[in-house]
PDB file of N, CA, C and O in Angstrom, chain B, residues numbered from 101:
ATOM      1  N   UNK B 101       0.850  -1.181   0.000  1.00  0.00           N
ATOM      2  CA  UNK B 101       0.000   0.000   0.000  1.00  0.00           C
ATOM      3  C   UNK B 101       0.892   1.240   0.000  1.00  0.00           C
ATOM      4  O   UNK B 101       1.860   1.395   0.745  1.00  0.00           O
ATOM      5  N   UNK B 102       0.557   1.907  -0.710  1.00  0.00           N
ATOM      6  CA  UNK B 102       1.302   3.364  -0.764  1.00  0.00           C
ATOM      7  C   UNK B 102       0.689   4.267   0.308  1.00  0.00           C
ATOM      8  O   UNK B 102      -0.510   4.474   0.493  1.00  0.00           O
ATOM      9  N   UNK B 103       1.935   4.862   1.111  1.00  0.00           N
ATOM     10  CA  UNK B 103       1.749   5.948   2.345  1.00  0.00           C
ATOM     11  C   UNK B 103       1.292   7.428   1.500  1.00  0.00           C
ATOM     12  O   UNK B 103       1.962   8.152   0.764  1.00  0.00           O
ATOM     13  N   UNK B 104       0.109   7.506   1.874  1.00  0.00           N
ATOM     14  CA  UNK B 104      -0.456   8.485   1.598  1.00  0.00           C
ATOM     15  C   UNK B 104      -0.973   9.070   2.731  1.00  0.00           C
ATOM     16  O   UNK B 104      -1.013   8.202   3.603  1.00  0.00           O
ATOM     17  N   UNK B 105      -1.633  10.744   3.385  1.00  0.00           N
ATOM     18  CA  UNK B 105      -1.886  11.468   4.276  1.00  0.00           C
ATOM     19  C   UNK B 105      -3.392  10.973   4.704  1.00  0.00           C
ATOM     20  O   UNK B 105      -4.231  11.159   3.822  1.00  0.00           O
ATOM     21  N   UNK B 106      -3.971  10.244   6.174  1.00  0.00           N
ATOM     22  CA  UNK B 106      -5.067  10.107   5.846  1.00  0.00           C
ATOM     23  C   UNK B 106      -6.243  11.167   5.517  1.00  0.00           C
ATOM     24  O   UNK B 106      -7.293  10.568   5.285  1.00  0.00           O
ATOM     25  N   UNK B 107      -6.336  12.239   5.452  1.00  0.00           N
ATOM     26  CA  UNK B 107      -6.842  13.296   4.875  1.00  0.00           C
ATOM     27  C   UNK B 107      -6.902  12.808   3.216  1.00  0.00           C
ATOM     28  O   UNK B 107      -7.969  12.741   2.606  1.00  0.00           O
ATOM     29  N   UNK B 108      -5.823  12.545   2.718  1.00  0.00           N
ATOM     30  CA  UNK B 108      -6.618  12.374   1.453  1.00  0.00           C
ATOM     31  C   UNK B 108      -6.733  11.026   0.779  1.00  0.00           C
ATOM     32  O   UNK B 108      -7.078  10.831  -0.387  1.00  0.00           O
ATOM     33  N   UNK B 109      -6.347   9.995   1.812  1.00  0.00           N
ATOM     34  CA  UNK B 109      -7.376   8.811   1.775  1.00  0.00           C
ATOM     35  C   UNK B 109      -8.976   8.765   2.231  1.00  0.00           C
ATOM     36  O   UNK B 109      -9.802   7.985   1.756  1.00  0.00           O
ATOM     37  N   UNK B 110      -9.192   9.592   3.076  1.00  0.00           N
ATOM     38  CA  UNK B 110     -10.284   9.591   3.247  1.00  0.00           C
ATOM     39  C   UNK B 110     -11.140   9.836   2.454  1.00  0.00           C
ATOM     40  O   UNK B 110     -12.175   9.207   2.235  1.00  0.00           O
ATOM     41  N   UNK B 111     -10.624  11.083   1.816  1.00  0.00           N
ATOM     42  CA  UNK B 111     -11.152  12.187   0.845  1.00  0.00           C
ATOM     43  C   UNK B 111     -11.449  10.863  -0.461  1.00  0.00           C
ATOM     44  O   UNK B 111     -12.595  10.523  -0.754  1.00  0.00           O
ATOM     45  N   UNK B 112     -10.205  10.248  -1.121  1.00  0.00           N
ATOM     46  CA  UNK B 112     -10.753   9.615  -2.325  1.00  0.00           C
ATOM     47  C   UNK B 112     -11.592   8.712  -1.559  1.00  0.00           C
ATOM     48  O   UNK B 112     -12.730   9.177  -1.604  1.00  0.00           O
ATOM     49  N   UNK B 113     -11.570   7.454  -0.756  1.00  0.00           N
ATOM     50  CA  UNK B 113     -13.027   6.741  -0.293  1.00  0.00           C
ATOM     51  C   UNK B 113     -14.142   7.799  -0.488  1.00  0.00           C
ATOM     52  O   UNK B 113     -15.107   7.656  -1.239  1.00  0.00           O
ATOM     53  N   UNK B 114     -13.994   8.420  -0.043  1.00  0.00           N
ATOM     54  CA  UNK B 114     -15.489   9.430  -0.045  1.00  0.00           C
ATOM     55  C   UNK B 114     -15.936  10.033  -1.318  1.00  0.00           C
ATOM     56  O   UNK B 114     -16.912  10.760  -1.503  1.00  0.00           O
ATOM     57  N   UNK B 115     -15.132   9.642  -2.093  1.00  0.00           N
ATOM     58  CA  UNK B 115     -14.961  10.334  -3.652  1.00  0.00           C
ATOM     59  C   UNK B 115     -15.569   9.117  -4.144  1.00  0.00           C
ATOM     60  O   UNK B 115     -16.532   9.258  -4.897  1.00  0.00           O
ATOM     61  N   UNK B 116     -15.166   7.893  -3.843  1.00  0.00           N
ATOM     62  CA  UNK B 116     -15.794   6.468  -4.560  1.00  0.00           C
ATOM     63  C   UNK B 116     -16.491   6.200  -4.049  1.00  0.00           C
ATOM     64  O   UNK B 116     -17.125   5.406  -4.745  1.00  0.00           O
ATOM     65  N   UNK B 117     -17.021   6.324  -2.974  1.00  0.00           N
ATOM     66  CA  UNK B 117     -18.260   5.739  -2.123  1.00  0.00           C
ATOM     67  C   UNK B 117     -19.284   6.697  -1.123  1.00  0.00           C
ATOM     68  O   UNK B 117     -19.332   6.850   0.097  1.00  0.00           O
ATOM     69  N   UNK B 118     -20.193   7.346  -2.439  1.00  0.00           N
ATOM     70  CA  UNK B 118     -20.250   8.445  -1.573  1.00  0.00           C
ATOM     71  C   UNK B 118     -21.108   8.266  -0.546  1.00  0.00           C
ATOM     72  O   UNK B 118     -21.486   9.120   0.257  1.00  0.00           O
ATOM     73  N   UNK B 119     -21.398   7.141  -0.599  1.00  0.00           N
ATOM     74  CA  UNK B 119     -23.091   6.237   0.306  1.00  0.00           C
ATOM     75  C   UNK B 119     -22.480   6.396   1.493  1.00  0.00           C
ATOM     76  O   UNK B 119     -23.360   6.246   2.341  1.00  0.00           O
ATOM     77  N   UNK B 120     -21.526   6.602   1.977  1.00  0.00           N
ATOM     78  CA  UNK B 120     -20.860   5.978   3.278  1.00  0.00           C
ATOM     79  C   UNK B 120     -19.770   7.292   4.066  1.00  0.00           C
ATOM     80  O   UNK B 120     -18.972   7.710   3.226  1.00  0.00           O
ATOM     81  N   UNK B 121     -19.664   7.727   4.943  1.00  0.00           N
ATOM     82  CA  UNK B 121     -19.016   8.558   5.670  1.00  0.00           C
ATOM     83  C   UNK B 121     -17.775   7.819   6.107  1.00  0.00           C
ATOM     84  O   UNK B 121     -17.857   6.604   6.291  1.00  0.00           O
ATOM     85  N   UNK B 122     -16.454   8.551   6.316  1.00  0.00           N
ATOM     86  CA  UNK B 122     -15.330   7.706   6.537  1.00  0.00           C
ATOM     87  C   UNK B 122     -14.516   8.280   7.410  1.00  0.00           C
ATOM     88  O   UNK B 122     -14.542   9.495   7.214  1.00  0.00           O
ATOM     89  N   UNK B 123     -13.492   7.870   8.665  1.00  0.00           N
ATOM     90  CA  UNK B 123     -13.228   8.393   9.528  1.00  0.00           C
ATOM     91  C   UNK B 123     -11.586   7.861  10.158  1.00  0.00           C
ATOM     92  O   UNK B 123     -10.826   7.309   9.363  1.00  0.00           O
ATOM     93  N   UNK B 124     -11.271   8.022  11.209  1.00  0.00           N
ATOM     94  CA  UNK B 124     -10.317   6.896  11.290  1.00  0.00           C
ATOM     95  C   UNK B 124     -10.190   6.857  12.766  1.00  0.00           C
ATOM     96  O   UNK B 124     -10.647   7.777  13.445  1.00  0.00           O
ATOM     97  N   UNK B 125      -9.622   5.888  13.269  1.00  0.00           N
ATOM     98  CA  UNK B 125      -9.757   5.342  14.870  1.00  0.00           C
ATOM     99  C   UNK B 125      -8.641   5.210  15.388  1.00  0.00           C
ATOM    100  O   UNK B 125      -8.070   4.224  14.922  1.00  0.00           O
ATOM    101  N   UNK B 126      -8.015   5.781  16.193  1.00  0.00           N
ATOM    102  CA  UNK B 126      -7.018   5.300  17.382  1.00  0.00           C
ATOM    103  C   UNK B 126      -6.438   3.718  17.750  1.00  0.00           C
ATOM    104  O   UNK B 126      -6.401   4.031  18.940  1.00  0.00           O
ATOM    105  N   UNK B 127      -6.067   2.624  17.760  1.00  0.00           N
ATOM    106  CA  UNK B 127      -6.413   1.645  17.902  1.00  0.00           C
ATOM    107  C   UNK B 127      -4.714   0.745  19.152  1.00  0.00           C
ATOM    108  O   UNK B 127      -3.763   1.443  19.502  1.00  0.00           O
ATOM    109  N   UNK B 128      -4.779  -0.093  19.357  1.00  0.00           N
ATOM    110  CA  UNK B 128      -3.527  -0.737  20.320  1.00  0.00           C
ATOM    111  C   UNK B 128      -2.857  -0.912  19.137  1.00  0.00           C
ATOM    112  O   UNK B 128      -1.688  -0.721  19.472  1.00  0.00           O
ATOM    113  N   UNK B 129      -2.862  -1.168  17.900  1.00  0.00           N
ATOM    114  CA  UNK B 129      -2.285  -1.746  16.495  1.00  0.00           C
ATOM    115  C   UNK B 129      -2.327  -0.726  15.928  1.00  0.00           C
ATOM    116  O   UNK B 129      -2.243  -1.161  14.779  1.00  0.00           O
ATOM    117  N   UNK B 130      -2.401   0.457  15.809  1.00  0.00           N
ATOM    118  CA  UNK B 130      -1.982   1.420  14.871  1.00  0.00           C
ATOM    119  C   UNK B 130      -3.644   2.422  14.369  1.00  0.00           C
ATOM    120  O   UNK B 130      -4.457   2.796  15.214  1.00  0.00           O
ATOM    121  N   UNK B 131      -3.754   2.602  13.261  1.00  0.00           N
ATOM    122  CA  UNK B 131      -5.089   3.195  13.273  1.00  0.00           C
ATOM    123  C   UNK B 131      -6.069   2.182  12.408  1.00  0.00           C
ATOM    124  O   UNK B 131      -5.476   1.363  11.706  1.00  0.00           O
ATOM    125  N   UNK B 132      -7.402   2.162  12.394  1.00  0.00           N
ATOM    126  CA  UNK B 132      -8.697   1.488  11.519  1.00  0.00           C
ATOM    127  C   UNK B 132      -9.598   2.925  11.058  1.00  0.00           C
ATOM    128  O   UNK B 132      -9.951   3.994  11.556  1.00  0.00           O
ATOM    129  N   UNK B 133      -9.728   1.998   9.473  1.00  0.00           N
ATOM    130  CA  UNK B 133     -10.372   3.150   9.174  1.00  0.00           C
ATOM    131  C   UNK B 133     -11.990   2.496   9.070  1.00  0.00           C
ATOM    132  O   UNK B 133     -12.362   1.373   8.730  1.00  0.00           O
ATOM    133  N   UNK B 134     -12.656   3.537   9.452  1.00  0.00           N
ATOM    134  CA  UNK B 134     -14.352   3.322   9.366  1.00  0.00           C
ATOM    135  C   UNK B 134     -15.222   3.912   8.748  1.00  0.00           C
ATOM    136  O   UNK B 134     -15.510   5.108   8.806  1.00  0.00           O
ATOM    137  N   UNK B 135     -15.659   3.133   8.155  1.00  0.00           N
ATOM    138  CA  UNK B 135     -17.196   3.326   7.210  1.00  0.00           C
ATOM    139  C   UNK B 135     -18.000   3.166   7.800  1.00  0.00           C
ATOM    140  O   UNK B 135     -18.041   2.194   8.554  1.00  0.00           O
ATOM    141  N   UNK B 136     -19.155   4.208   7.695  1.00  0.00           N
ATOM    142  CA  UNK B 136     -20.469   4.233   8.494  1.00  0.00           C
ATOM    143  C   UNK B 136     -21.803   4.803   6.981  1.00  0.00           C
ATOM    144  O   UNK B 136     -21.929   5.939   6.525  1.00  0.00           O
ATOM    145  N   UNK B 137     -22.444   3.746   6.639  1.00  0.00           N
ATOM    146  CA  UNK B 137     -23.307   3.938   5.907  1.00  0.00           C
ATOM    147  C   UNK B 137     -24.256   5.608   6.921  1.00  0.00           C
ATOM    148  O   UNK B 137     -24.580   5.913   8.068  1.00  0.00           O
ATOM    149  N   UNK B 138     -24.331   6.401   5.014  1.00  0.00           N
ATOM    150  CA  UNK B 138     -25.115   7.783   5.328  1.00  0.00           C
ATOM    151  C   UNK B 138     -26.126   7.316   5.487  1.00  0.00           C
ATOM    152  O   UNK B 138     -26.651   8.323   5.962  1.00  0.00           O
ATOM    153  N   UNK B 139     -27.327   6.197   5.498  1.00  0.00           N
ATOM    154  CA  UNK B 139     -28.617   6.164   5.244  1.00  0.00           C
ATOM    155  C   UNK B 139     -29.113   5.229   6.730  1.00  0.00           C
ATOM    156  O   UNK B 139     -30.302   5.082   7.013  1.00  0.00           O
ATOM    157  N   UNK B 140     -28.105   4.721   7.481  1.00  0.00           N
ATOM    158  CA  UNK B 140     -27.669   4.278   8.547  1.00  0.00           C
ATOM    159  C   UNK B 140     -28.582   2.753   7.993  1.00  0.00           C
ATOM    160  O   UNK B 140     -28.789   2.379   6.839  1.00  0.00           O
ATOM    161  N   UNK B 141     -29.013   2.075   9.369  1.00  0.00           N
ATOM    162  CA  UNK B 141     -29.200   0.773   8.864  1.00  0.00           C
ATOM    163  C   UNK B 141     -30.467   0.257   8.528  1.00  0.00           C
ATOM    164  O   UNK B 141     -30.677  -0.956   8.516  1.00  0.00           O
ATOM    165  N   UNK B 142     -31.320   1.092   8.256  1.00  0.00           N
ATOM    166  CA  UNK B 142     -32.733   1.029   7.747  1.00  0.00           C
ATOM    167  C   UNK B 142     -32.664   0.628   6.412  1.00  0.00           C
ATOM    168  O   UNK B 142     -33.720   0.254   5.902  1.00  0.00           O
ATOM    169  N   UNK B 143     -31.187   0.626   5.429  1.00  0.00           N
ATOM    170  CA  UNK B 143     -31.449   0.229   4.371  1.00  0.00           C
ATOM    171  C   UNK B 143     -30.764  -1.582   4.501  1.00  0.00           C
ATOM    172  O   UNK B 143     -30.142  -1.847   5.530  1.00  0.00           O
ATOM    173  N   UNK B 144     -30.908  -2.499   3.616  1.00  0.00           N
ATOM    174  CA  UNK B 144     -30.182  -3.619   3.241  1.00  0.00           C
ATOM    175  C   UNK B 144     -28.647  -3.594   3.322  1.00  0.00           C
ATOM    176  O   UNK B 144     -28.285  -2.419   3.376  1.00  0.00           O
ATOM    177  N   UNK B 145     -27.638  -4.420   3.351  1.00  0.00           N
ATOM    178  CA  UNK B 145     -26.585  -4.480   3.525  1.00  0.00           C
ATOM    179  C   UNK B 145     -25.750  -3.426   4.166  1.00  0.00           C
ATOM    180  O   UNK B 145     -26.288  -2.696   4.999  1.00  0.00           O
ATOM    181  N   UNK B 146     -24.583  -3.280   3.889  1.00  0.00           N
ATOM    182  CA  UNK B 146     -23.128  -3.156   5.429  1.00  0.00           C
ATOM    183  C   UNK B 146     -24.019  -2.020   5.501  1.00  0.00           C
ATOM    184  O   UNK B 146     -24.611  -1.392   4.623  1.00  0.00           O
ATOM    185  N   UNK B 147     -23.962  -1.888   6.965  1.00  0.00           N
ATOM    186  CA  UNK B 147     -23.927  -0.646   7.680  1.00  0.00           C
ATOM    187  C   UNK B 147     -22.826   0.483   8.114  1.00  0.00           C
ATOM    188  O   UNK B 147     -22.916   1.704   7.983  1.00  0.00           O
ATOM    189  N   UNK B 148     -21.668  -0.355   8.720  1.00  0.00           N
ATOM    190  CA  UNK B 148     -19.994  -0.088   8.959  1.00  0.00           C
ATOM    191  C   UNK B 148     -19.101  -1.329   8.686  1.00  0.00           C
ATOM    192  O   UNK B 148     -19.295  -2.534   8.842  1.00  0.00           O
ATOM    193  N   UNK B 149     -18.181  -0.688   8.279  1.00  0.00           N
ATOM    194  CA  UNK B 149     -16.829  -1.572   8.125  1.00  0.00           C
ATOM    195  C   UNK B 149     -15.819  -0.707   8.964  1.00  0.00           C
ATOM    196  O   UNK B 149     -15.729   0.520   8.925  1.00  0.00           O
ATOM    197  N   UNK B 150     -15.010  -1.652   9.797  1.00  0.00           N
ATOM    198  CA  UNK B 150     -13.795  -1.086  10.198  1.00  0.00           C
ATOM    199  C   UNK B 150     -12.460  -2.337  10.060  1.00  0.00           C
ATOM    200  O   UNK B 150     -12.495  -3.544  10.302  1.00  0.00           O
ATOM    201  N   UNK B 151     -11.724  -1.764   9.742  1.00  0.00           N
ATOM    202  CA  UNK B 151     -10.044  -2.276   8.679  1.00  0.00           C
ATOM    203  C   UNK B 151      -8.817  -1.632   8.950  1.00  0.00           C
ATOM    204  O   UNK B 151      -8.625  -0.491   8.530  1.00  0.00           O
ATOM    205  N   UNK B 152      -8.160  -2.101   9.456  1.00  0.00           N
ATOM    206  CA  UNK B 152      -6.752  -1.414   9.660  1.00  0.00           C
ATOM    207  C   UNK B 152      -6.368  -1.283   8.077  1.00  0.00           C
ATOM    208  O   UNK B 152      -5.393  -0.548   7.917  1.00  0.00           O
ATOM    209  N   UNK B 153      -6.825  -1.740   7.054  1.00  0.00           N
ATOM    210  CA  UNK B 153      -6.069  -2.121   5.768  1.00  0.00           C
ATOM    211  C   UNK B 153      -7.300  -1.480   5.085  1.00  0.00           C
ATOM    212  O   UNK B 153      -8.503  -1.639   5.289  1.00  0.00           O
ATOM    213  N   UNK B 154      -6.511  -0.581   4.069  1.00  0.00           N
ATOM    214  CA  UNK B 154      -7.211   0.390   2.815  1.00  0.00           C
ATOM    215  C   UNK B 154      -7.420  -1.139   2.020  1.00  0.00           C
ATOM    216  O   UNK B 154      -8.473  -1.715   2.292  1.00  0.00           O
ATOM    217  N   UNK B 155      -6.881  -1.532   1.468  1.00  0.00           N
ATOM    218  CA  UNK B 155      -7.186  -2.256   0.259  1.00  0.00           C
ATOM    219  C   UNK B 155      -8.558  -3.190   0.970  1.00  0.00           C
ATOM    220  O   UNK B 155      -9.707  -3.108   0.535  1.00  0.00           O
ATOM    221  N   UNK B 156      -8.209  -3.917   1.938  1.00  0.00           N
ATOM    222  CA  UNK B 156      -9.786  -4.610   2.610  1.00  0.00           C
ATOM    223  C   UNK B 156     -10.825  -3.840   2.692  1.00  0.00           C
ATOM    224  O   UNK B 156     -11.894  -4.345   2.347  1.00  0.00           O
ATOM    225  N   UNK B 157     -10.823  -2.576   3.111  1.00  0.00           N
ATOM    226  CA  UNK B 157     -11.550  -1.273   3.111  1.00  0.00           C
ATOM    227  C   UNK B 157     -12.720  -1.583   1.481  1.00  0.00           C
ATOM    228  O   UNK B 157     -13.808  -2.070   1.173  1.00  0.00           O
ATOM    229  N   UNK B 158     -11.213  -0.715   0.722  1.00  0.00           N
ATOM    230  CA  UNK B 158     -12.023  -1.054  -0.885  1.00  0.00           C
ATOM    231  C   UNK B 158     -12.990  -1.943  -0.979  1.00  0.00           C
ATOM    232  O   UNK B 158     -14.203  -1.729  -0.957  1.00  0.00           O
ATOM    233  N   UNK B 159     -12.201  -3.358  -1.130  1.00  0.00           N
ATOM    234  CA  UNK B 159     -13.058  -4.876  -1.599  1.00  0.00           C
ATOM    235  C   UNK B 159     -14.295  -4.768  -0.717  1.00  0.00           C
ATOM    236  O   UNK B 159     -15.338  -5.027  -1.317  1.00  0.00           O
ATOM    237  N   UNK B 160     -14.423  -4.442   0.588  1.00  0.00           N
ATOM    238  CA  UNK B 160     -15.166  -5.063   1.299  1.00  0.00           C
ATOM    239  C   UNK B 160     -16.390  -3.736   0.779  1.00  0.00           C
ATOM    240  O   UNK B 160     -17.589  -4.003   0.855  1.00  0.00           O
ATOM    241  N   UNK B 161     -16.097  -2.854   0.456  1.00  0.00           N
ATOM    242  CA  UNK B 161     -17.352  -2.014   0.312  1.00  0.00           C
ATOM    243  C   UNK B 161     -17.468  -1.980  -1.154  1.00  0.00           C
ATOM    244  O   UNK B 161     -18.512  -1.345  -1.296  1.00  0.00           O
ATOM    245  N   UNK B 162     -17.083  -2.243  -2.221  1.00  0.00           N
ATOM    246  CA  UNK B 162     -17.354  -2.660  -3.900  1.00  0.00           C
ATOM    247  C   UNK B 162     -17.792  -3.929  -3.836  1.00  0.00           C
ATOM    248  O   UNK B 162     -18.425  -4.251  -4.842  1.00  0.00           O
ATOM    249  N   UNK B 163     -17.686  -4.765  -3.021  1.00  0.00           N
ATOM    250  CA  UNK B 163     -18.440  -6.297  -3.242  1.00  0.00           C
ATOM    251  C   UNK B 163     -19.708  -6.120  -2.942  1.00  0.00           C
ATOM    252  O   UNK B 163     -20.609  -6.736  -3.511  1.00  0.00           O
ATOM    253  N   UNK B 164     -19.973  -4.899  -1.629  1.00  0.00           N
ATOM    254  CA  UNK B 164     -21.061  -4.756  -0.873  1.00  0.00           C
ATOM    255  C   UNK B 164     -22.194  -3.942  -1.568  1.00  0.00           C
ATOM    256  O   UNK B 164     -23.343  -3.865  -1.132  1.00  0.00           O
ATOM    257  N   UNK B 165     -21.648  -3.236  -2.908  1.00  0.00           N
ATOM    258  CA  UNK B 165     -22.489  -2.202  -3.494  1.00  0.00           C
ATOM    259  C   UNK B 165     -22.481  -3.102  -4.808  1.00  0.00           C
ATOM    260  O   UNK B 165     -23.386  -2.766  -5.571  1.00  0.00           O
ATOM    261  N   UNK B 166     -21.832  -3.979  -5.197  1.00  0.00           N
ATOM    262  CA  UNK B 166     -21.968  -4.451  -6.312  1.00  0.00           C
ATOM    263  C   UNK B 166     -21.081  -3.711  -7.414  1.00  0.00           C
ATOM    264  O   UNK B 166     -21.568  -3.557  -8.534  1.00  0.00           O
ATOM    265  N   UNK B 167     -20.215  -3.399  -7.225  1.00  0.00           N
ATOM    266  CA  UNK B 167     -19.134  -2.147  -7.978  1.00  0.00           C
ATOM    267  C   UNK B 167     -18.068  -3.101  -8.572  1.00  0.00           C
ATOM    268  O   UNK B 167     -17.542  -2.830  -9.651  1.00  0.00           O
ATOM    269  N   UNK B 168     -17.749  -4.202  -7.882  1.00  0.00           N
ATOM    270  CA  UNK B 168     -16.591  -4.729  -8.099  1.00  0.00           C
ATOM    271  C   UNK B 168     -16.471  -5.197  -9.837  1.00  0.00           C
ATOM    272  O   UNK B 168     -15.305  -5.423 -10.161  1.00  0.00           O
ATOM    273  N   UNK B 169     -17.211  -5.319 -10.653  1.00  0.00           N
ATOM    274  CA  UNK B 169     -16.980  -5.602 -11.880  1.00  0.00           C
ATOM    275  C   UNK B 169     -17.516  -4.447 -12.431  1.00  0.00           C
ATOM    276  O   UNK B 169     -18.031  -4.705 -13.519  1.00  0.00           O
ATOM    277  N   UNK B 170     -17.608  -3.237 -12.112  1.00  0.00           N
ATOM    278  CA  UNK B 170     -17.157  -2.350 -12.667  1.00  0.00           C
ATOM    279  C   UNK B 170     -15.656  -1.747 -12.769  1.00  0.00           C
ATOM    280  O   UNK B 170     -15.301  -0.969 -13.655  1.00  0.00           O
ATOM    281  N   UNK B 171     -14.794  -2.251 -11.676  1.00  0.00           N
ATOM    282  CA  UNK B 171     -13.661  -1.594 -11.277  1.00  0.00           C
ATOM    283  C   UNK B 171     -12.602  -2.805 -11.909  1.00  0.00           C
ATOM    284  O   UNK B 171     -11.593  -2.782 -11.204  1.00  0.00           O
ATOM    285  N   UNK B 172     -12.533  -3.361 -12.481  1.00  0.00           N
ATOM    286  CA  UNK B 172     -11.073  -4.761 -12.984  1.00  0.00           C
ATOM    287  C   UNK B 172     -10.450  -4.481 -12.769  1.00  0.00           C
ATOM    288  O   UNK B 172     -10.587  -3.258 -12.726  1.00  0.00           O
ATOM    289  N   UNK B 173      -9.046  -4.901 -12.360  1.00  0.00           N
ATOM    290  CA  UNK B 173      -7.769  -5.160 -11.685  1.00  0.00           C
ATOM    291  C   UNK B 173      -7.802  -4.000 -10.630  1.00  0.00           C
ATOM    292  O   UNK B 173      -6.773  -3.429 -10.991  1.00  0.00           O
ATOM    293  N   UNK B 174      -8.224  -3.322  -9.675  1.00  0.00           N
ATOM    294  CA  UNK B 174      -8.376  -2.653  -8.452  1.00  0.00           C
ATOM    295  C   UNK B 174      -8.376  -3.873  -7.516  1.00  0.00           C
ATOM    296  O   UNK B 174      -8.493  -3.718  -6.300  1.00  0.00           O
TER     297      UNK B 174
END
């Protein structure tokens, strides 16, 4: 994974997923970043994801919206 500022990791998640608010957490292991669905959990599928790891981040919320075969080799 490339070290990038989380300010503008956040910023592109929020750029690709705009369904979802994104944040990041303090943690004993370093930081997790969290997704919190905008429509909270009244709708079908994830509500939050939390991931120490951007790339799990990605997959786990493009599988969840159905995006992932829009996006190939990501």
């Amino acid at each position: 994974m490339t070290t990038i500022s989380e300010s503008a990791m956040l910023g592109a998640l929020a750029s690709e997923f705009p369904g979802y608010a994104f944040s990041t957490q303090r943690t004993w292991e370093g930081v997790s970043l969290i997704a919190v669905r905008h429509e909270g959990s009244a709708q079908p599928g994830l509500y939050v994801v939390i991931t120490p790891d951007l790339d799990e981040m990605r997959r786990t919320l493009l599988e969840s919206t159905g995006l992932e075969d829009e996006n190939p080799g990501r």
